[in-house]
N, CA and C of each residue as an Amber inpcrd file, in Angstrom:
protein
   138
   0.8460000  -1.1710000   0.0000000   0.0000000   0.0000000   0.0000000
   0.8990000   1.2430000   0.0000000   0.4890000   2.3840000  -0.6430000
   1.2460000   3.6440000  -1.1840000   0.2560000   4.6480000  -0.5050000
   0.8580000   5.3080000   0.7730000   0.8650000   6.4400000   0.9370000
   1.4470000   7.5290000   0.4760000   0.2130000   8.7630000  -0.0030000
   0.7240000   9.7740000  -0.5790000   0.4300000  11.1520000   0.1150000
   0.8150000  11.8600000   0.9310000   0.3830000  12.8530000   1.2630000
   1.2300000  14.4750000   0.7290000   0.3210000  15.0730000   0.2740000
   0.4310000  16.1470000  -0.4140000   0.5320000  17.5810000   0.4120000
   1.3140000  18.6580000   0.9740000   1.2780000  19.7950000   1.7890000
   0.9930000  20.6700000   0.8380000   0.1860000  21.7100000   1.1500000
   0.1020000  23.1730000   0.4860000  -0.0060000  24.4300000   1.3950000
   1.0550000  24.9760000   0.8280000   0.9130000  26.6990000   1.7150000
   0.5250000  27.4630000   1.2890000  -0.4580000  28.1380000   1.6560000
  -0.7930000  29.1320000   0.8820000  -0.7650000  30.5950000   1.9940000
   0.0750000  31.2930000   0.9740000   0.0320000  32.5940000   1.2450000
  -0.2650000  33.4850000   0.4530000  -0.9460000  34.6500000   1.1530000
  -2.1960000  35.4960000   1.0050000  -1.8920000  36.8610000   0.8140000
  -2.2170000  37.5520000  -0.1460000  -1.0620000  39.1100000  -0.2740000
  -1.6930000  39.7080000  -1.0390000  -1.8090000  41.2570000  -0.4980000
  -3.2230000  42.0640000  -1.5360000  -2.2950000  42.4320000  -2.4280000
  -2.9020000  42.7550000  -3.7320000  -2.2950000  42.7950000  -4.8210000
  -3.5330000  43.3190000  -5.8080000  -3.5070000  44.1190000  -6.6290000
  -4.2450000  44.4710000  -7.6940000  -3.8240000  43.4790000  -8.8480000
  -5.1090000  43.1230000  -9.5440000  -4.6790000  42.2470000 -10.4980000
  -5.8260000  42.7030000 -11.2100000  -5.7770000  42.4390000 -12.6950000
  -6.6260000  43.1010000 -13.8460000  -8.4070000  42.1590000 -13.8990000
  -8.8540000  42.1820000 -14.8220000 -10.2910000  41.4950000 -14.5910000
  -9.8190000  40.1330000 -15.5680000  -8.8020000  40.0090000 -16.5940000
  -8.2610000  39.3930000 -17.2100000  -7.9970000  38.1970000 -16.9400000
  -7.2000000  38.9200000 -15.8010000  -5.6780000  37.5320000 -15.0410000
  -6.7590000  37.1220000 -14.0710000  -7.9400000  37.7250000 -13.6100000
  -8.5290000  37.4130000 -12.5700000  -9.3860000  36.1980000 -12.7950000
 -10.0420000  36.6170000 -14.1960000 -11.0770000  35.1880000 -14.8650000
 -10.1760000  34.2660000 -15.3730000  -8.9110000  34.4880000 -15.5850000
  -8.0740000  33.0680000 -16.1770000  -7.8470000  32.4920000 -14.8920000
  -7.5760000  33.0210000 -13.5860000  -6.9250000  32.0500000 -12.8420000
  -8.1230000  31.6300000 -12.2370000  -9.5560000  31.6900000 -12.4170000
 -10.7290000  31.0730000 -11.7490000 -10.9170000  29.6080000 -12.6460000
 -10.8430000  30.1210000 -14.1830000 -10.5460000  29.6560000 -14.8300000
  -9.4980000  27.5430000 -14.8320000  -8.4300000  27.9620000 -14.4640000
  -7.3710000  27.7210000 -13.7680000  -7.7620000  26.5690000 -12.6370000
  -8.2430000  27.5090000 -11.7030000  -8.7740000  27.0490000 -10.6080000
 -10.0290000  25.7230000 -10.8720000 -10.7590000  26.1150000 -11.9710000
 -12.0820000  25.2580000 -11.6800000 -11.5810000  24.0580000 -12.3750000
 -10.7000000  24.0120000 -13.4740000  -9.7960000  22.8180000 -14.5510000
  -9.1020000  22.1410000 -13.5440000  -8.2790000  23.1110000 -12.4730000
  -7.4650000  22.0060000 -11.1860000  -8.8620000  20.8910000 -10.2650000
  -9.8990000  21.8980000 -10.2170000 -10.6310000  20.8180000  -9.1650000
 -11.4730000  19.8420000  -9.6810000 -11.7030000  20.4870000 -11.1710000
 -12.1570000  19.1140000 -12.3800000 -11.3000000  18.2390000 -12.1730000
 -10.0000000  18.0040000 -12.7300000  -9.2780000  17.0100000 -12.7020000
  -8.8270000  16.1010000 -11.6890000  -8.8450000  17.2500000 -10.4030000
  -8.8700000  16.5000000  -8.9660000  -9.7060000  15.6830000  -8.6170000
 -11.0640000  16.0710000  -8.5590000 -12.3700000  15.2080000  -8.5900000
 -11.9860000  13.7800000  -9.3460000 -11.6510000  13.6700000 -10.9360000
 -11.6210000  12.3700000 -11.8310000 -10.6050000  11.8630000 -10.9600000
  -9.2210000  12.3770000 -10.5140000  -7.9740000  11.4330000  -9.3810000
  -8.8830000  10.8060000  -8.7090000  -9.6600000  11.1250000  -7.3920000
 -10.6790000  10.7700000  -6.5750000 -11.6820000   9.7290000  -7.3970000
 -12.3780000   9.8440000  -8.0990000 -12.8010000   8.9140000  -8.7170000
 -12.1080000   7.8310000  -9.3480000 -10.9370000   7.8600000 -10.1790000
 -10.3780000   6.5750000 -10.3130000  -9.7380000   6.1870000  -9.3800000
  -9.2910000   6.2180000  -8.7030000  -8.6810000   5.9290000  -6.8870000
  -9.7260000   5.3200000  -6.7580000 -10.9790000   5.8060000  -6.3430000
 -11.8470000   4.3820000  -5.7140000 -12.5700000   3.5710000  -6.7850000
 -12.1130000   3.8000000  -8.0640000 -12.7260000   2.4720000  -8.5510000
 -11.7740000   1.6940000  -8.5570000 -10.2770000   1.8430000  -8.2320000
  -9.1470000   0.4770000  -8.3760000  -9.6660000  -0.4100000  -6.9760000
């Protein structure tokens, strides 16, 4: 059995950013938790 555990830091910093960069990285964001979701799903069908 293969344990995998993954850390993330996130740090937080005001910043002006355009309406551009703002919808690409939601963008971004929603494609990372699509693909995360399908990991999770083939994981429990093995």
């Amino acid at each position: 059995m293969t344990l995998t555990i993954f850390f993330l830091i996130i740090t937080i910093q005001r910043r002006e950013i355009s309406v551009e960069k703002a919808f690409h990285q939601e963008q971004v964001e929603k494609l990372y938790e699509q693909i995360k979701d399908r990991q999770v799903m083939v994981h429990h069908l093995l």
